[in-house]
mmCIF file of the protein (N, C-alpha, C, O) and its ligand, coordinates in Angstrom:
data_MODEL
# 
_entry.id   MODEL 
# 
loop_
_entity.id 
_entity.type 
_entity.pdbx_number_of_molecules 
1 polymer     1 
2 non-polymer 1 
# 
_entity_poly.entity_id                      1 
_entity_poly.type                           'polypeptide(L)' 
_entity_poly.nstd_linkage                   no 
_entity_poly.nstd_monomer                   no 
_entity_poly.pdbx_seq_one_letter_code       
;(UNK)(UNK)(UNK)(UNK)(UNK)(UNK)(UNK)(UNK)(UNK)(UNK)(UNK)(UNK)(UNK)(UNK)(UNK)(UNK)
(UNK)(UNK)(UNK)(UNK)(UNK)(UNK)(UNK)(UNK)(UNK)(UNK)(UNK)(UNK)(UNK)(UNK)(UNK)(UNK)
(UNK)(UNK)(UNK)(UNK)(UNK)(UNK)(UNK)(UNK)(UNK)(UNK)(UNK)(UNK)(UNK)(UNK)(UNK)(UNK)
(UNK)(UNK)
;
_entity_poly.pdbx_seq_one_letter_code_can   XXXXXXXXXXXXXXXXXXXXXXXXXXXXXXXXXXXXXXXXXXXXXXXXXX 
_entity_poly.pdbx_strand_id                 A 
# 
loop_
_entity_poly_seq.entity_id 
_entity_poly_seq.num 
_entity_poly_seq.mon_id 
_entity_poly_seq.hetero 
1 1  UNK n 
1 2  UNK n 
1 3  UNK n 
1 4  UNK n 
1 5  UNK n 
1 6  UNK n 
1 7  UNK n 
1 8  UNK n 
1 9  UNK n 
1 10 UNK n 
1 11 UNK n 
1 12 UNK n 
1 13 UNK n 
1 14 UNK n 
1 15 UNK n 
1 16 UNK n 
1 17 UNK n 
1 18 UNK n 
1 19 UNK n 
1 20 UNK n 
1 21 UNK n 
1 22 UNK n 
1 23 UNK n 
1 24 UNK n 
1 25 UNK n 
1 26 UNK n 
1 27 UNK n 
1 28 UNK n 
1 29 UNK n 
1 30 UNK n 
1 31 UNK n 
1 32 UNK n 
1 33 UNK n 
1 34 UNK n 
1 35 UNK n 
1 36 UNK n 
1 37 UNK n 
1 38 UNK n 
1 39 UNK n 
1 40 UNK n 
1 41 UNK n 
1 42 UNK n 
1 43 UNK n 
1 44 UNK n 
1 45 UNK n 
1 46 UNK n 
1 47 UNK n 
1 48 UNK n 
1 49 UNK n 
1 50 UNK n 
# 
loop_
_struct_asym.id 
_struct_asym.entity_id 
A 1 
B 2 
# 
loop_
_chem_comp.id 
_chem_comp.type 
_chem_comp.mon_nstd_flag 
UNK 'L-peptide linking' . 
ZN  non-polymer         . 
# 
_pdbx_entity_nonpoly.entity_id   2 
_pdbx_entity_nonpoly.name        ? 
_pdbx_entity_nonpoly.comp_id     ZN 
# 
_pdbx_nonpoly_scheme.asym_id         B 
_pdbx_nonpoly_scheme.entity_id       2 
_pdbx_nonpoly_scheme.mon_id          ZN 
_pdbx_nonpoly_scheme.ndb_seq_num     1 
_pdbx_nonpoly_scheme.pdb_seq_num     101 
_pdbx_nonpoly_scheme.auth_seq_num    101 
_pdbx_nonpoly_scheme.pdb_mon_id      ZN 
_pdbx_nonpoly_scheme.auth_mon_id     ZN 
_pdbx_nonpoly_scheme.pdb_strand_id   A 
_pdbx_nonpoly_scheme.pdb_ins_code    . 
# 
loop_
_atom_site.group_PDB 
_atom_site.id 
_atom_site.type_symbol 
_atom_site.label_atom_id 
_atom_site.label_alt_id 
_atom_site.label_comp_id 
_atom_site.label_asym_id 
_atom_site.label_entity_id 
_atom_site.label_seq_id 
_atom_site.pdbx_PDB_ins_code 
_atom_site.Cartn_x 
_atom_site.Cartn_y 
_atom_site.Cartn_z 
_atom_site.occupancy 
_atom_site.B_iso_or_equiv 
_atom_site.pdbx_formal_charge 
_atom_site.auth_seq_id 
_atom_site.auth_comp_id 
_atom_site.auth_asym_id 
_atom_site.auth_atom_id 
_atom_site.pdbx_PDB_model_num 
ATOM   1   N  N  . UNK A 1 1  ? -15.462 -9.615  -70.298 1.00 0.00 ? 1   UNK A N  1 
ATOM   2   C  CA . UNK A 1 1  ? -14.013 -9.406  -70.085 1.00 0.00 ? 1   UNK A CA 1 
ATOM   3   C  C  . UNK A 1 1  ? -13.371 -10.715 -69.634 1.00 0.00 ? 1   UNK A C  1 
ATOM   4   O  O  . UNK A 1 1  ? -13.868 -11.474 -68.802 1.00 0.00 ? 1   UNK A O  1 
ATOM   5   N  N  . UNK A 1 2  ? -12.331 -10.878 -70.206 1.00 0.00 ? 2   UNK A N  1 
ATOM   6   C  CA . UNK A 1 2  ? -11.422 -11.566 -69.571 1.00 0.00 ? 2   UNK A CA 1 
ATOM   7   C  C  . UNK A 1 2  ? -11.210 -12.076 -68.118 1.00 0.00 ? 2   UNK A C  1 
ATOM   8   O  O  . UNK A 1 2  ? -10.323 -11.468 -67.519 1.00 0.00 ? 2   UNK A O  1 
ATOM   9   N  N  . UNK A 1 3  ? -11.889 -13.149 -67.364 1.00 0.00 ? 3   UNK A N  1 
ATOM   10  C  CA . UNK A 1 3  ? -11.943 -13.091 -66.045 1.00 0.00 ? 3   UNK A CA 1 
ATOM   11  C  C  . UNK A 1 3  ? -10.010 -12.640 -65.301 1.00 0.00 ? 3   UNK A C  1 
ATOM   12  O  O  . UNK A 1 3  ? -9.776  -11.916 -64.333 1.00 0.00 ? 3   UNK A O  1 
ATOM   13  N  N  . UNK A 1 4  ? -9.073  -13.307 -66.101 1.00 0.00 ? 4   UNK A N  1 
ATOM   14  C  CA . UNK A 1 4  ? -7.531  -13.353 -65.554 1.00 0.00 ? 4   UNK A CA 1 
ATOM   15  C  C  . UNK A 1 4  ? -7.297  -11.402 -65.651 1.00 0.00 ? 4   UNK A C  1 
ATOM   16  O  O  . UNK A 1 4  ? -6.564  -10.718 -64.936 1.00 0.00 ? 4   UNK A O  1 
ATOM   17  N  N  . UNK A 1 5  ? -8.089  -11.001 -66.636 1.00 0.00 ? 5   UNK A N  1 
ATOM   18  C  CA . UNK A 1 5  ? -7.980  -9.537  -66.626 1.00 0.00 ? 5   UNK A CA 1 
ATOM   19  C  C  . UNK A 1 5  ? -8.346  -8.907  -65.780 1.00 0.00 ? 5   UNK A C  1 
ATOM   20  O  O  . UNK A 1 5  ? -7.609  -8.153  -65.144 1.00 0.00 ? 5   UNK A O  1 
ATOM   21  N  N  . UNK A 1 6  ? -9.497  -9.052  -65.579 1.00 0.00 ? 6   UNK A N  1 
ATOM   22  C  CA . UNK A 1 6  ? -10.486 -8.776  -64.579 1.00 0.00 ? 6   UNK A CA 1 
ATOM   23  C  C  . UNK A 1 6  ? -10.012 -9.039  -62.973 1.00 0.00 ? 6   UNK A C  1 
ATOM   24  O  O  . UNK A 1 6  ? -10.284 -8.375  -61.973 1.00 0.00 ? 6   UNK A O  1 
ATOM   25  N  N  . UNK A 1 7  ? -9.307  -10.098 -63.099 1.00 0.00 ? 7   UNK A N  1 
ATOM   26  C  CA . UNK A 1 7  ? -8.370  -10.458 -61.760 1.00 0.00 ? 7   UNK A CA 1 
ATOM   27  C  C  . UNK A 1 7  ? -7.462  -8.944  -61.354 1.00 0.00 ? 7   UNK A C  1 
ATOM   28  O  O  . UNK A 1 7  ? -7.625  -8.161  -60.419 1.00 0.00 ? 7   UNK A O  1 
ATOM   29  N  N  . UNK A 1 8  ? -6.656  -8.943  -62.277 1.00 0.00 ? 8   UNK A N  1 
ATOM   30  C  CA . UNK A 1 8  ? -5.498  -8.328  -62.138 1.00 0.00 ? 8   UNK A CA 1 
ATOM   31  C  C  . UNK A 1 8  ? -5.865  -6.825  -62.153 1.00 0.00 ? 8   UNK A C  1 
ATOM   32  O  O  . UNK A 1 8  ? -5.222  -6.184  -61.322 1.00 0.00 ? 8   UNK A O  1 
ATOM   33  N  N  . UNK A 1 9  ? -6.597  -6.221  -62.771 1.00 0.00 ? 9   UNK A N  1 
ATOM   34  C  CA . UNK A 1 9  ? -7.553  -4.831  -62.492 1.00 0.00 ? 9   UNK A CA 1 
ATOM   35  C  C  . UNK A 1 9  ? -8.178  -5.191  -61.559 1.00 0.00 ? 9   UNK A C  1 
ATOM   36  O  O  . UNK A 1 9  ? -8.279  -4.027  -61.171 1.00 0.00 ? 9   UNK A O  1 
ATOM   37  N  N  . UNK A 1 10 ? -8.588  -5.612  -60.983 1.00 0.00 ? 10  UNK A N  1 
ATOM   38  C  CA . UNK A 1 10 ? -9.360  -6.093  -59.645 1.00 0.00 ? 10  UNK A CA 1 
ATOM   39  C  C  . UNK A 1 10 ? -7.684  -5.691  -58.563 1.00 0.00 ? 10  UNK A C  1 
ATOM   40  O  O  . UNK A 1 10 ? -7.612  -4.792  -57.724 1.00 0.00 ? 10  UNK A O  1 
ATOM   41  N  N  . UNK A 1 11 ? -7.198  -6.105  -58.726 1.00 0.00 ? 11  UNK A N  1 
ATOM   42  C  CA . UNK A 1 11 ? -6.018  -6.139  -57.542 1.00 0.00 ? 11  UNK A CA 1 
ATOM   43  C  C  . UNK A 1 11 ? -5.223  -5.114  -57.721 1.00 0.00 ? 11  UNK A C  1 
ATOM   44  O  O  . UNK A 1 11 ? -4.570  -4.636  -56.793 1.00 0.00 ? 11  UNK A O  1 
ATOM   45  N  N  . UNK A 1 12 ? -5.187  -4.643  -58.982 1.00 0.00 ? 12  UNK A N  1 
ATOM   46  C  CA . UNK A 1 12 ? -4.835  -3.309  -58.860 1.00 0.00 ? 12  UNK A CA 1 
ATOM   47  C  C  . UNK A 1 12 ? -5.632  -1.742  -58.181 1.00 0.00 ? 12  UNK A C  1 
ATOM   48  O  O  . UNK A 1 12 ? -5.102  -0.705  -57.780 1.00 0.00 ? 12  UNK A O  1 
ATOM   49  N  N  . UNK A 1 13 ? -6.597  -2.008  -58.246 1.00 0.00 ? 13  UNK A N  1 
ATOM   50  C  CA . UNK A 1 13 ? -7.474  -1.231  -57.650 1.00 0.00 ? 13  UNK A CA 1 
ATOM   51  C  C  . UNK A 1 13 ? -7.710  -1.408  -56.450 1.00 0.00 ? 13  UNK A C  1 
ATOM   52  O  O  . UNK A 1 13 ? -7.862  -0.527  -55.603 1.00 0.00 ? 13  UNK A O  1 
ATOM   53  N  N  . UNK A 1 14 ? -7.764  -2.766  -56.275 1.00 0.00 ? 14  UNK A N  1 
ATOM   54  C  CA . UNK A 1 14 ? -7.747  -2.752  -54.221 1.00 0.00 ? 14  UNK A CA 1 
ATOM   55  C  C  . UNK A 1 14 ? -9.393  -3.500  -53.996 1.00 0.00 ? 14  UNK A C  1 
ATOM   56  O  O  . UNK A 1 14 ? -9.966  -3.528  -52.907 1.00 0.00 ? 14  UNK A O  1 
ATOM   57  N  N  . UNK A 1 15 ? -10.027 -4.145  -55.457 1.00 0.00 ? 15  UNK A N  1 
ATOM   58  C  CA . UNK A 1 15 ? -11.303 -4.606  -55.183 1.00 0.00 ? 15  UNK A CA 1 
ATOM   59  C  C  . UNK A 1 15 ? -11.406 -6.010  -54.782 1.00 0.00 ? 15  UNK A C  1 
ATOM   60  O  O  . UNK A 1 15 ? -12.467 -6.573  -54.513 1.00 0.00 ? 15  UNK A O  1 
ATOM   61  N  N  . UNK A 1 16 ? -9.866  -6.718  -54.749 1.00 0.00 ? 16  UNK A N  1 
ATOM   62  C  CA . UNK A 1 16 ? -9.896  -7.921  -54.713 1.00 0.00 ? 16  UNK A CA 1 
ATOM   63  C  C  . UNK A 1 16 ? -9.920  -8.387  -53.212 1.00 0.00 ? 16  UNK A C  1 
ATOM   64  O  O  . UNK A 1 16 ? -9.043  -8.029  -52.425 1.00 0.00 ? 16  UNK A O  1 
ATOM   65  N  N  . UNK A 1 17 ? -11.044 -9.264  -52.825 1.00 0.00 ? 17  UNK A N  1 
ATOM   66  C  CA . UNK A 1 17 ? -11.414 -10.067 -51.719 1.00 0.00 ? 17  UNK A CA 1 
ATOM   67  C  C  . UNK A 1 17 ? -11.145 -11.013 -51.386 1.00 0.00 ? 17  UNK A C  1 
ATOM   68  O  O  . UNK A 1 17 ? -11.246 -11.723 -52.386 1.00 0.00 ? 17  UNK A O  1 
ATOM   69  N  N  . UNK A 1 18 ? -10.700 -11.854 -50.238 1.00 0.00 ? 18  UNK A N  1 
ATOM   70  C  CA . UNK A 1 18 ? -10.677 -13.280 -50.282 1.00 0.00 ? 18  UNK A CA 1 
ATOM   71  C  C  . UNK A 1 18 ? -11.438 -13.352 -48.925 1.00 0.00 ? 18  UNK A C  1 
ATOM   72  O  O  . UNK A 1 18 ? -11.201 -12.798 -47.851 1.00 0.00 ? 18  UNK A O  1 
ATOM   73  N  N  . UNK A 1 19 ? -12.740 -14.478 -49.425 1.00 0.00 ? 19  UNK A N  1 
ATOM   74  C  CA . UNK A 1 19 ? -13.406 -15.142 -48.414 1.00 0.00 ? 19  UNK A CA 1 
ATOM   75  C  C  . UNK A 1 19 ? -12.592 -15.976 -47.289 1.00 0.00 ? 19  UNK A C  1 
ATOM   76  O  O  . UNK A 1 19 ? -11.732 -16.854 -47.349 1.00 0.00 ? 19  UNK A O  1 
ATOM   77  N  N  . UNK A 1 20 ? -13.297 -15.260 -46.171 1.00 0.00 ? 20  UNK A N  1 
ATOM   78  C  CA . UNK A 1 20 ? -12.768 -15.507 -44.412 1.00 0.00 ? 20  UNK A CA 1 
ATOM   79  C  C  . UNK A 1 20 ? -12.973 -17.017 -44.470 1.00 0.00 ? 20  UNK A C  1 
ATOM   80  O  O  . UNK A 1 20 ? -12.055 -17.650 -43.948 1.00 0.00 ? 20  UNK A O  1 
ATOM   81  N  N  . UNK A 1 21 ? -13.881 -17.674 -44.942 1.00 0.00 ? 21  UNK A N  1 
ATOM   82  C  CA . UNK A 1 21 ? -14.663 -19.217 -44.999 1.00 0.00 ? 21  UNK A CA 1 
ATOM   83  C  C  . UNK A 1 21 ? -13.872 -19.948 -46.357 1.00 0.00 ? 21  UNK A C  1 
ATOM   84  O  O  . UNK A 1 21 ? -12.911 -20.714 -46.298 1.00 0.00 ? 21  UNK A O  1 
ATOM   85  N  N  . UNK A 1 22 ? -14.278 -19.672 -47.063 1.00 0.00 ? 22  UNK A N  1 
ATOM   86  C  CA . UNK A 1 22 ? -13.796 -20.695 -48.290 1.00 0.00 ? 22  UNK A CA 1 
ATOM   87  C  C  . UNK A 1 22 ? -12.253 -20.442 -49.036 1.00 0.00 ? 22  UNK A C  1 
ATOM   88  O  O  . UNK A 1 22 ? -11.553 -21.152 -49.758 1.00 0.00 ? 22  UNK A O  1 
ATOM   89  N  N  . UNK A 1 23 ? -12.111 -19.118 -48.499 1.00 0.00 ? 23  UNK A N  1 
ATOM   90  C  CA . UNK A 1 23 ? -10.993 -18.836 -49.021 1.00 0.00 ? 23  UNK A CA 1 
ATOM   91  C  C  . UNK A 1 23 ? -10.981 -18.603 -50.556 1.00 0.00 ? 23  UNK A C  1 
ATOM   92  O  O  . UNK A 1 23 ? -9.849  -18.870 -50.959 1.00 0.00 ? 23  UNK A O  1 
ATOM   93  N  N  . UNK A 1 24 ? -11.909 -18.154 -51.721 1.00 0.00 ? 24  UNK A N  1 
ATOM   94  C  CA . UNK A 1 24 ? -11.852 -18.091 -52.960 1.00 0.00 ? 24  UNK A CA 1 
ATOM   95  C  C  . UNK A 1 24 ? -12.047 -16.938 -52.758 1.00 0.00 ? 24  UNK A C  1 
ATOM   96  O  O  . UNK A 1 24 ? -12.785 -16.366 -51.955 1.00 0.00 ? 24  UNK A O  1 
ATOM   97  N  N  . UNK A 1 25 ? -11.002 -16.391 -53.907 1.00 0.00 ? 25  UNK A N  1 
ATOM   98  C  CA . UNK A 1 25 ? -10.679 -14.939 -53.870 1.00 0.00 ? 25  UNK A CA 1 
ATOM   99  C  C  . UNK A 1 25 ? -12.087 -14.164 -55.807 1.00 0.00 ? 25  UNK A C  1 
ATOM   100 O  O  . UNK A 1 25 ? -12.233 -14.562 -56.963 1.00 0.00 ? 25  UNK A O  1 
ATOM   101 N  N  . UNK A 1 26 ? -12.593 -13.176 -55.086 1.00 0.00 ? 26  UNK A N  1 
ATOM   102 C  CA . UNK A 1 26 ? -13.736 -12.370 -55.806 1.00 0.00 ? 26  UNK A CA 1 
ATOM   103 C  C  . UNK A 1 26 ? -12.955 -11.179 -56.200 1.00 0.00 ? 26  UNK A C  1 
ATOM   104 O  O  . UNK A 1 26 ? -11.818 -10.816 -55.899 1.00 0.00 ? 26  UNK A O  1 
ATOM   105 N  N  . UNK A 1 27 ? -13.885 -10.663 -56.968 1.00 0.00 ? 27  UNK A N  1 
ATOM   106 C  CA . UNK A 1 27 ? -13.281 -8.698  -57.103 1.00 0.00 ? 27  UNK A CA 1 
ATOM   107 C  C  . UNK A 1 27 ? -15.049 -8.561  -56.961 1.00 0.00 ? 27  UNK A C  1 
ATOM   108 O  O  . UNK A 1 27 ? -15.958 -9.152  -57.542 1.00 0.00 ? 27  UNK A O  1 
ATOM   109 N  N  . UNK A 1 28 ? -15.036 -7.499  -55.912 1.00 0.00 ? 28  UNK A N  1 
ATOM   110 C  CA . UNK A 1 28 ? -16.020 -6.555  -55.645 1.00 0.00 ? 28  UNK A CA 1 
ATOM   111 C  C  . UNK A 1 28 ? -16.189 -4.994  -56.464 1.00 0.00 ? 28  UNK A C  1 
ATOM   112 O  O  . UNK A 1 28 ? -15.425 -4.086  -56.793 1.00 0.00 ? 28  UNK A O  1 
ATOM   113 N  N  . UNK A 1 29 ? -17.717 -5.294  -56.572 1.00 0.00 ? 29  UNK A N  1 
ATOM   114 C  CA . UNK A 1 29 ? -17.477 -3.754  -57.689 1.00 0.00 ? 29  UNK A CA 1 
ATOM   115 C  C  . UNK A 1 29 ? -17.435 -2.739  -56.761 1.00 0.00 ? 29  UNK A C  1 
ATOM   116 O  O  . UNK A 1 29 ? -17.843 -2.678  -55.601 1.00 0.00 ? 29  UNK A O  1 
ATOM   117 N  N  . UNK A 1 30 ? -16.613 -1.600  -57.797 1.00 0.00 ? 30  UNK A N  1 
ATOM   118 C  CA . UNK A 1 30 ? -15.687 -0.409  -56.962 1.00 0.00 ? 30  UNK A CA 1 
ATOM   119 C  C  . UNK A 1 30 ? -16.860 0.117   -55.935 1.00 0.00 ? 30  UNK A C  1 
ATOM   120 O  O  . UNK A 1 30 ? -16.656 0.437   -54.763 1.00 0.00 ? 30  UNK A O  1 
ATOM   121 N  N  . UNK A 1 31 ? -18.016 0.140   -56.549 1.00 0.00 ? 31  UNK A N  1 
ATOM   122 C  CA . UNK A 1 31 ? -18.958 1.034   -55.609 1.00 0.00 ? 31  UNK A CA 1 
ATOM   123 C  C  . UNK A 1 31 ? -19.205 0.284   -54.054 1.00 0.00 ? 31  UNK A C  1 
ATOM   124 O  O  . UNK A 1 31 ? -19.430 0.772   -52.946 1.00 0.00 ? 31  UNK A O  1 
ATOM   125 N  N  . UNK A 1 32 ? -19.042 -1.223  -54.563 1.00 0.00 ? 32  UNK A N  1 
ATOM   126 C  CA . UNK A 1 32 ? -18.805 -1.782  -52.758 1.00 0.00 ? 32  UNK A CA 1 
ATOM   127 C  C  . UNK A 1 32 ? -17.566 -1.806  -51.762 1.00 0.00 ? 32  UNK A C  1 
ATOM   128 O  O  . UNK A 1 32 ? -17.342 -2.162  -50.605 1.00 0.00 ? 32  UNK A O  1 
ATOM   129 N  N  . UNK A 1 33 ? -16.819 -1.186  -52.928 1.00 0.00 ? 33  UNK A N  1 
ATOM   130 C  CA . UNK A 1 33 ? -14.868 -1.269  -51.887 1.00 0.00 ? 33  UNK A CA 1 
ATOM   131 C  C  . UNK A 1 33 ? -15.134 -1.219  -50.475 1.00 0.00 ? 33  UNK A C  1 
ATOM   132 O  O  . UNK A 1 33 ? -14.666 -2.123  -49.782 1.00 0.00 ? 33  UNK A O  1 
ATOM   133 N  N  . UNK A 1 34 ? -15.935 -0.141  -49.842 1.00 0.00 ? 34  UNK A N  1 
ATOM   134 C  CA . UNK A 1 34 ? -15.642 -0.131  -48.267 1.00 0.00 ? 34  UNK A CA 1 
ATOM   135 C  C  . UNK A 1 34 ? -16.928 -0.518  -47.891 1.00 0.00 ? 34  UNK A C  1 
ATOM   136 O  O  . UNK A 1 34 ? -17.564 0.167   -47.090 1.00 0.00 ? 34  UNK A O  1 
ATOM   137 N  N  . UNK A 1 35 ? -17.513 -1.840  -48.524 1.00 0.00 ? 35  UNK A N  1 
ATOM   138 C  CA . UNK A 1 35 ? -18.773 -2.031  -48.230 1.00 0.00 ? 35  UNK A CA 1 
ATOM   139 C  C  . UNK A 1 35 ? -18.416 -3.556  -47.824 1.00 0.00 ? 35  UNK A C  1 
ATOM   140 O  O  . UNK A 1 35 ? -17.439 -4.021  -48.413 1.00 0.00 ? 35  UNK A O  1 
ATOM   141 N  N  . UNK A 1 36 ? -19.087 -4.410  -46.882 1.00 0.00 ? 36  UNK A N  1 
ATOM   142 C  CA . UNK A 1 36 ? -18.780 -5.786  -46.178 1.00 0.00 ? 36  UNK A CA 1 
ATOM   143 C  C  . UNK A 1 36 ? -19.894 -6.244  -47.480 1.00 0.00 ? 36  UNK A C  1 
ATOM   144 O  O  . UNK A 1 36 ? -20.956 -5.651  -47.666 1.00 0.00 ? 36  UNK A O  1 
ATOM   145 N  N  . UNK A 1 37 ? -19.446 -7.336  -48.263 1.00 0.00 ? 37  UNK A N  1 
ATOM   146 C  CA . UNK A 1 37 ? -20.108 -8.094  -49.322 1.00 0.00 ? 37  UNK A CA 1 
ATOM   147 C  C  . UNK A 1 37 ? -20.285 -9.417  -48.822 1.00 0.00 ? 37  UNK A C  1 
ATOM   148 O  O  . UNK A 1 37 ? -19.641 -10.150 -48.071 1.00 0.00 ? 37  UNK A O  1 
ATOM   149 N  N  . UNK A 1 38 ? -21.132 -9.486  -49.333 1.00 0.00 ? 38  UNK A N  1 
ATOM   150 C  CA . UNK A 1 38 ? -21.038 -10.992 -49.000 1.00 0.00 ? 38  UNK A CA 1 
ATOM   151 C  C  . UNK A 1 38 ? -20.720 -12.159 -50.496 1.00 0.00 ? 38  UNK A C  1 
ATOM   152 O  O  . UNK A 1 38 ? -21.030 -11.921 -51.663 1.00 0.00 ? 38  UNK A O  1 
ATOM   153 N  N  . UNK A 1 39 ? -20.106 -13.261 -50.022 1.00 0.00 ? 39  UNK A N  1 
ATOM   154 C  CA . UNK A 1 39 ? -19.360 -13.996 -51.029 1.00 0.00 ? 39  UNK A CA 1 
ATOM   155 C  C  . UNK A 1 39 ? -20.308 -14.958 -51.627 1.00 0.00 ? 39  UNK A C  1 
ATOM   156 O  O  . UNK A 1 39 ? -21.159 -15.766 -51.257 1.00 0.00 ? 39  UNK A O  1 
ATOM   157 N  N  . UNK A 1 40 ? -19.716 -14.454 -52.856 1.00 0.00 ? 40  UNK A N  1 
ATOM   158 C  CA . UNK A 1 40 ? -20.436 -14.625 -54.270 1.00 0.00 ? 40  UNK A CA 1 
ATOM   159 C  C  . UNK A 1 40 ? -20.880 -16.127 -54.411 1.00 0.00 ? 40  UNK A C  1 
ATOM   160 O  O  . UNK A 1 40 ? -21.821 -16.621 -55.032 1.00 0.00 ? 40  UNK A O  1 
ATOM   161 N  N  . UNK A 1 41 ? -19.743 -16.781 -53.512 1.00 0.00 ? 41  UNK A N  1 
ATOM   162 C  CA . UNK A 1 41 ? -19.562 -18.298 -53.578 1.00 0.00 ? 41  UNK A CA 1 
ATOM   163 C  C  . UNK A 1 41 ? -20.652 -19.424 -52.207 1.00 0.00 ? 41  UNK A C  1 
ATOM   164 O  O  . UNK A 1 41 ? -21.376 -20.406 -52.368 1.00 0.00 ? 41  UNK A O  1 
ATOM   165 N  N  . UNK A 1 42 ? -20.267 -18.656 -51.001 1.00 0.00 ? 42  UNK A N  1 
ATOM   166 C  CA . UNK A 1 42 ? -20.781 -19.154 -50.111 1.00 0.00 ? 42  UNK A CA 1 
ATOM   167 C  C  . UNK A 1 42 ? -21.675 -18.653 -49.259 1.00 0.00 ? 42  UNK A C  1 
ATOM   168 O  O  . UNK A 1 42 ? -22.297 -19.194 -48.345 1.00 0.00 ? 42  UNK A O  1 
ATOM   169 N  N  . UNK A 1 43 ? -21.670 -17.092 -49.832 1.00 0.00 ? 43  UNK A N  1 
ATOM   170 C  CA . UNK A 1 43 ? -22.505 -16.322 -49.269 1.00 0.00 ? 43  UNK A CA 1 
ATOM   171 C  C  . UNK A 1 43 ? -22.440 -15.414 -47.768 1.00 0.00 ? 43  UNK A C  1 
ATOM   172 O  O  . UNK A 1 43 ? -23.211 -14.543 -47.366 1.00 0.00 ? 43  UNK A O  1 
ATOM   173 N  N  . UNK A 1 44 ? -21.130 -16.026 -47.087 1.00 0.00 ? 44  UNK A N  1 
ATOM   174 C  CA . UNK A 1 44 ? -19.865 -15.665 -46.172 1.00 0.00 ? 44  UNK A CA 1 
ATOM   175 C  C  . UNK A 1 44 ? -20.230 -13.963 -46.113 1.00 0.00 ? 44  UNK A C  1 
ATOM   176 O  O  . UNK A 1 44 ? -20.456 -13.630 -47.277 1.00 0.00 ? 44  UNK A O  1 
ATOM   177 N  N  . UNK A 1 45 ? -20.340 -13.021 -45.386 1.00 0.00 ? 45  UNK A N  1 
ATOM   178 C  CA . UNK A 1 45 ? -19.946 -11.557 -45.194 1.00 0.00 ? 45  UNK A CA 1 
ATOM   179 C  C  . UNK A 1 45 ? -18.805 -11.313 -45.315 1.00 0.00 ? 45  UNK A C  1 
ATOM   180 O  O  . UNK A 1 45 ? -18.172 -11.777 -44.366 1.00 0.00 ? 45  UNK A O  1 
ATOM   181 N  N  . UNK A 1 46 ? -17.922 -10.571 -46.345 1.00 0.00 ? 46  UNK A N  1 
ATOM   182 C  CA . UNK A 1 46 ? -16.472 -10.631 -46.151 1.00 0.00 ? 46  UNK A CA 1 
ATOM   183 C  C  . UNK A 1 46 ? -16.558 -8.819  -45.851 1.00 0.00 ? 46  UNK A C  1 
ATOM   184 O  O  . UNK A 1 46 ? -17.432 -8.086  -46.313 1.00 0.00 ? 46  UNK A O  1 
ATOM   185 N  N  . UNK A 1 47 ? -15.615 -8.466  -45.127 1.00 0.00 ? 47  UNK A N  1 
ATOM   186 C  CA . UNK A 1 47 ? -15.488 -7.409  -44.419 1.00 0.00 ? 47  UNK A CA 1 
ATOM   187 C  C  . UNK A 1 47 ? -14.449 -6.557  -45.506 1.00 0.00 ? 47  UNK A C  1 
ATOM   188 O  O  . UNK A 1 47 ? -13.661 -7.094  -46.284 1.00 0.00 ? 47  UNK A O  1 
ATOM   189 N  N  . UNK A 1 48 ? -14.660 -5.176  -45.345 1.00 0.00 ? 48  UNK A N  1 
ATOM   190 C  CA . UNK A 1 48 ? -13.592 -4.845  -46.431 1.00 0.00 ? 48  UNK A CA 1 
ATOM   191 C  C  . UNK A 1 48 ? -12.399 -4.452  -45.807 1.00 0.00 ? 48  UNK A C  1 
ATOM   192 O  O  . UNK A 1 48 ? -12.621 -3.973  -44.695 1.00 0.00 ? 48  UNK A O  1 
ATOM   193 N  N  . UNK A 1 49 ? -11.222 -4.480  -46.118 1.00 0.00 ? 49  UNK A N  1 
ATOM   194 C  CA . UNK A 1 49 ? -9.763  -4.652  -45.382 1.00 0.00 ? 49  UNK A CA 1 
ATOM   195 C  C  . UNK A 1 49 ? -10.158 -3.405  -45.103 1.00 0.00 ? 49  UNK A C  1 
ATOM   196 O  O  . UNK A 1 49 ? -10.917 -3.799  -44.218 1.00 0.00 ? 49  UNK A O  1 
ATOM   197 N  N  . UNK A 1 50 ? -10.320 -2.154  -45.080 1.00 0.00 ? 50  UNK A N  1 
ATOM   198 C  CA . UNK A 1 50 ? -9.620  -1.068  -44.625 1.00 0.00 ? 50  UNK A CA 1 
ATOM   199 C  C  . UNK A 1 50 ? -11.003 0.176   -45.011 1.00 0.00 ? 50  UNK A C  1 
ATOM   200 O  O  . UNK A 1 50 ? -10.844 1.372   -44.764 1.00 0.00 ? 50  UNK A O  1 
HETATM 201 ZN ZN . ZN  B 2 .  ? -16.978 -17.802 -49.438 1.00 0.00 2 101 ZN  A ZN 1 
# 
């Protein structure tokens, strides 16, 4: 898919993350929404908003 697609379905759904540390924003898959991931990039725990 289209990563810019993939962005924007990502933020529509509420999967989109931005790392506490590096600040680069991920989409987490739906099954981790209220799950603390850790970043894809730096490896950071990002907490899920809500
Ligand atoms: Zn990070």
């Amino acid at each position: 898919m289209n990563p810019f697609i993939a962005m924007v379905i990502g933020a529509i759904l509420g999967l989109k993350r931005v790392c506490p540390k590096c600040k680069r924003v991920q989409i987490v898959s739906s099954d981790k929404r209220r799950d603390t991931v850790p970043c894809k990039f730096c490896g950071t725990d990002i907490p899920p908003k809500r």
